[in-house]
N, C-alpha and C positions, 0 to 999 in steps of 0.2 A: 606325633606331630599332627596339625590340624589339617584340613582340606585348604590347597591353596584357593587365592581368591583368583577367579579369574579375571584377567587384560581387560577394561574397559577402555571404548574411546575415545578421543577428549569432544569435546562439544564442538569443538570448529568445524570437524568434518561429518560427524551428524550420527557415527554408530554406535550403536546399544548393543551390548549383550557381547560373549569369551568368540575367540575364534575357532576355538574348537567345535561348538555348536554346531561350526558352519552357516547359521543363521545371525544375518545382519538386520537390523529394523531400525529405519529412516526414524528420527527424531521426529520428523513433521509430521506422519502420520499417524503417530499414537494420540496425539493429541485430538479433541474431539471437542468440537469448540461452536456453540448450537447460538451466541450474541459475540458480534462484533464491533466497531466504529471504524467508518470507513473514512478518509481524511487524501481532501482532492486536494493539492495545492498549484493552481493555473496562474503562472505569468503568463507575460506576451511572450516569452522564448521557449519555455515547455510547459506540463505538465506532469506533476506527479503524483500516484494513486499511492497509500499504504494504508494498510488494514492489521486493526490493531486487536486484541483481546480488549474486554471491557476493566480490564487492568491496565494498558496501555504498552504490552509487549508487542511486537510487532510480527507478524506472522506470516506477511506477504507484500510486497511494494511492485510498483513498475513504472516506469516512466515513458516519455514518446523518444527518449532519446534512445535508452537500453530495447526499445520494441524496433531500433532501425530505423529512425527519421533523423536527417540530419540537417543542419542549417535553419531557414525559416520556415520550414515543414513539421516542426516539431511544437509549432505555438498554435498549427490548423487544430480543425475542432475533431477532423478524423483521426491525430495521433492522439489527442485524448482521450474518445474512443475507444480507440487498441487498446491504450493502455489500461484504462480502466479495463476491459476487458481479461488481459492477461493477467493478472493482478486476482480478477475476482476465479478465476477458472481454477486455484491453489486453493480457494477456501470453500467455494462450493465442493468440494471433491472431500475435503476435512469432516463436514456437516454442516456449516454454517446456514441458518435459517435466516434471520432477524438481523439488523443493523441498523447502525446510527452514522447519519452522513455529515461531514463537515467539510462546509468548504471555504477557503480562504484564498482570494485572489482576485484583480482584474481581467484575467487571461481571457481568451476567445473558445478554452475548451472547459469552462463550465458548467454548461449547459448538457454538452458534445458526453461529456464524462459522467453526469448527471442521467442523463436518458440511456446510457448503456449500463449502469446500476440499476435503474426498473428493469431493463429488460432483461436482468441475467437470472428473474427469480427470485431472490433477496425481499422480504416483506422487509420496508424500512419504519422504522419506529418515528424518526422526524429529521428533516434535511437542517441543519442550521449554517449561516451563512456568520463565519469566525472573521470575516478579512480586516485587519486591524485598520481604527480610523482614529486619526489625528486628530484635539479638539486642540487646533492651533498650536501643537507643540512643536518645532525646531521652526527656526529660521531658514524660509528658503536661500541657495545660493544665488549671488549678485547674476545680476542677468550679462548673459553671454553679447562681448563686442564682437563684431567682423569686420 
């Protein structure tokens, strides 16, 4: 009879390799990943950072709310910020060099989320500004009586 295969385990919880080994190895860090696209999306109630392969799997995210801002503290341009921050600290660590920024929103941490991407390192390839714009399509709703 042949050599059994050994126990892998499943993808949700993130380990590779028999138990027997004794050696466990995080899924996230085999990967080696030198171009990313980083994608801010800023309302006025938060912001969210995810950073994606240039395939568009998703490799790292964070937002102002998961970084511990709650309320209207999470649409300031310092939880953007953070968040951008934490977010980038996963894939600097990976090898990411290079990226490509997107960003989509009116929010007030654009900018906030933008200037903490230059300063984390990251040479960026080009910023482009995705925020979808209506050329006259839906009908506004009836305006509000009081």
């Amino acid at each position: 009879m042949g050599k059994p295969v050994p126990k892998m385990g499943s993808r949700r919880n993130g380990r590779i390799g028999s138990r027997r080994s004794g050696r466990i190895v995080s899924r996230k860090n085999m990967r080696k990943i030198p171009k990313g696209v980083i994608h801010v999306q800023a309302s006025f109630n938060n912001t969210i950072v995810t950073i994606t392969d240039v395939r568009g799997q998703v490799i790292s995210w964070s937002s102002a709310g998961t970084c511990g801002f709650k309320g209207a503290t999470r649409g300031t341009p310092f939880a953007a910020q953070t968040a951008a921050r934490n977010a980038i600290r996963t894939v600097v660590d990976q090898g990411m060099q290079r990226a490509e920024v997107m960003i989509k929103g009116p929010g007030l941490g654009r900018d906030a989320a933008l200037r903490a991407i230059c300063r984390s390192g990251i040479l960026l390839h080009f910023i482009r500004d995705v925020t979808p714009l209506p050329h006259n399509g839906c009908r506004p709703p009836k305006k509000r009586r009081l």
